[in-house]
FIGUMAR-137976 format. One line per 3 residues: number of its first residue (from 1); their letters; for each residue x, y, z of C-alpha. Coordinates in nm, 2 decimals. Each point is the difference from the previous one (the first is absolute). Layout:
BEGIN
NUM = A = X,Y,Z ~ ...
end
This chain:
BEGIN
1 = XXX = 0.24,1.92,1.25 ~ 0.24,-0.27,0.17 ~ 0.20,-0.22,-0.24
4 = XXX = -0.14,-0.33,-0.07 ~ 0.25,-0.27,0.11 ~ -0.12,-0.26,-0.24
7 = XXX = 0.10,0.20,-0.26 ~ 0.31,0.08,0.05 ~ 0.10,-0.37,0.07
10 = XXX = -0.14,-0.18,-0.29 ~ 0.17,-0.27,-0.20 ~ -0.05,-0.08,-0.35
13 = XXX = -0.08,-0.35,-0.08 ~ -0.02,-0.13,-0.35 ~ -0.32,-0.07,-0.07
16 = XXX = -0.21,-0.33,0.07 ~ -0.22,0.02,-0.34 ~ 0.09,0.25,-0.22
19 = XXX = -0.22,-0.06,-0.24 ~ -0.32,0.10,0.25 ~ -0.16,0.01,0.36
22 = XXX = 0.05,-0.37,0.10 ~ -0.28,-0.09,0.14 ~ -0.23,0.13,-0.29
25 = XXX = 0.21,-0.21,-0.25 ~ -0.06,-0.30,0.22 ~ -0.37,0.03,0.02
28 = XXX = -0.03,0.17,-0.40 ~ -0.08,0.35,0.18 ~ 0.03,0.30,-0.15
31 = XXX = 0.17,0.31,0.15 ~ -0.03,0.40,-0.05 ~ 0.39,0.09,0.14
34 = XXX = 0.29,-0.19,0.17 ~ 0.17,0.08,0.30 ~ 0.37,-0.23,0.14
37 = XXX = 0.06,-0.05,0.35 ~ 0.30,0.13,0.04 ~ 0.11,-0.22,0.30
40 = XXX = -0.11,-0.34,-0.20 ~ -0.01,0.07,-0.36 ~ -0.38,-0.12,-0.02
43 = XXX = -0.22,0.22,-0.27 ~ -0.36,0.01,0.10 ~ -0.27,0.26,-0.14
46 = XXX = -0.13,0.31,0.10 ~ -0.31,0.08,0.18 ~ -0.18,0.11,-0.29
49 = XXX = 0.05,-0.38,-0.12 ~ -0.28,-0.27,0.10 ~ 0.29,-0.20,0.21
52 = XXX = 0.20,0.32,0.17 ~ 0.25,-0.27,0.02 ~ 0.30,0.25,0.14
55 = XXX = -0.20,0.09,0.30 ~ -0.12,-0.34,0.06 ~ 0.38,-0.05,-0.03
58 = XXX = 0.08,0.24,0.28 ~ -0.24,-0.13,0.20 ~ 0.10,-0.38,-0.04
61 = XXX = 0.35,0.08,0.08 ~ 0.05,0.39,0.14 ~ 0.25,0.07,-0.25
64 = XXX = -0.05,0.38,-0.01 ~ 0.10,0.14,-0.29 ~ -0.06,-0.04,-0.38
67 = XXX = 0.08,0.18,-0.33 ~ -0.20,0.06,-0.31 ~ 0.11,-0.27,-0.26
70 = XXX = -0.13,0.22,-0.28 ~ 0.24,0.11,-0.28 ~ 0.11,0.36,0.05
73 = XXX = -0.13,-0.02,0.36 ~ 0.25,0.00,0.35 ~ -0.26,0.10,0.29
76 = XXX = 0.03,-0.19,0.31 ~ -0.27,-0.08,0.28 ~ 0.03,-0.04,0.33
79 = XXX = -0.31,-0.22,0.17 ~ 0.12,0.06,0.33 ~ 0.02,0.35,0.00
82 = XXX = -0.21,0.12,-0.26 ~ 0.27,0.16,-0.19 ~ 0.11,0.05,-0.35
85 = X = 0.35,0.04,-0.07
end
């Protein structure tokens, strides 16, 4: 399997809200995991959250890669490509 160049060229922004995925604190959501962007700094929720604010992230913007922003947690994912690194 080929390399995923996303991955190996991310950044690492502080992040935006800290405290949770911004969008759902904005609107008094609620969230199941957060993911960073790791081009931007922006924390949106997973897919198995009501918004799936990090992919509607990625498609607002095609930043392509985030990381889990869960304690003891350092998996990255690639949109783009598909790709876990």
């Amino acid at each position: 399997m080929a390399t995923c160049e996303h991955l190996s060229e991310t950044g690492d922004p502080a992040p935006k809200t800290p405290e949770g995925c911004e969008e759902c604190l904005a609107v008094g959501g609620r969230w199941v995991h957060l993911r960073r962007c790791l081009e931007c700094g922006h924390i949106g929720c997973c897919d198995s959250s009501p918004g799936k604010h990090a992919t509607k992230h990625f498609h607002d913007t095609s930043h392509p890669v985030v990381q889990s922003y869960e304690r003891g947690e350092d998996w990255r994912w690639c949109f783009v490509d598909s790709q876990m690194g």
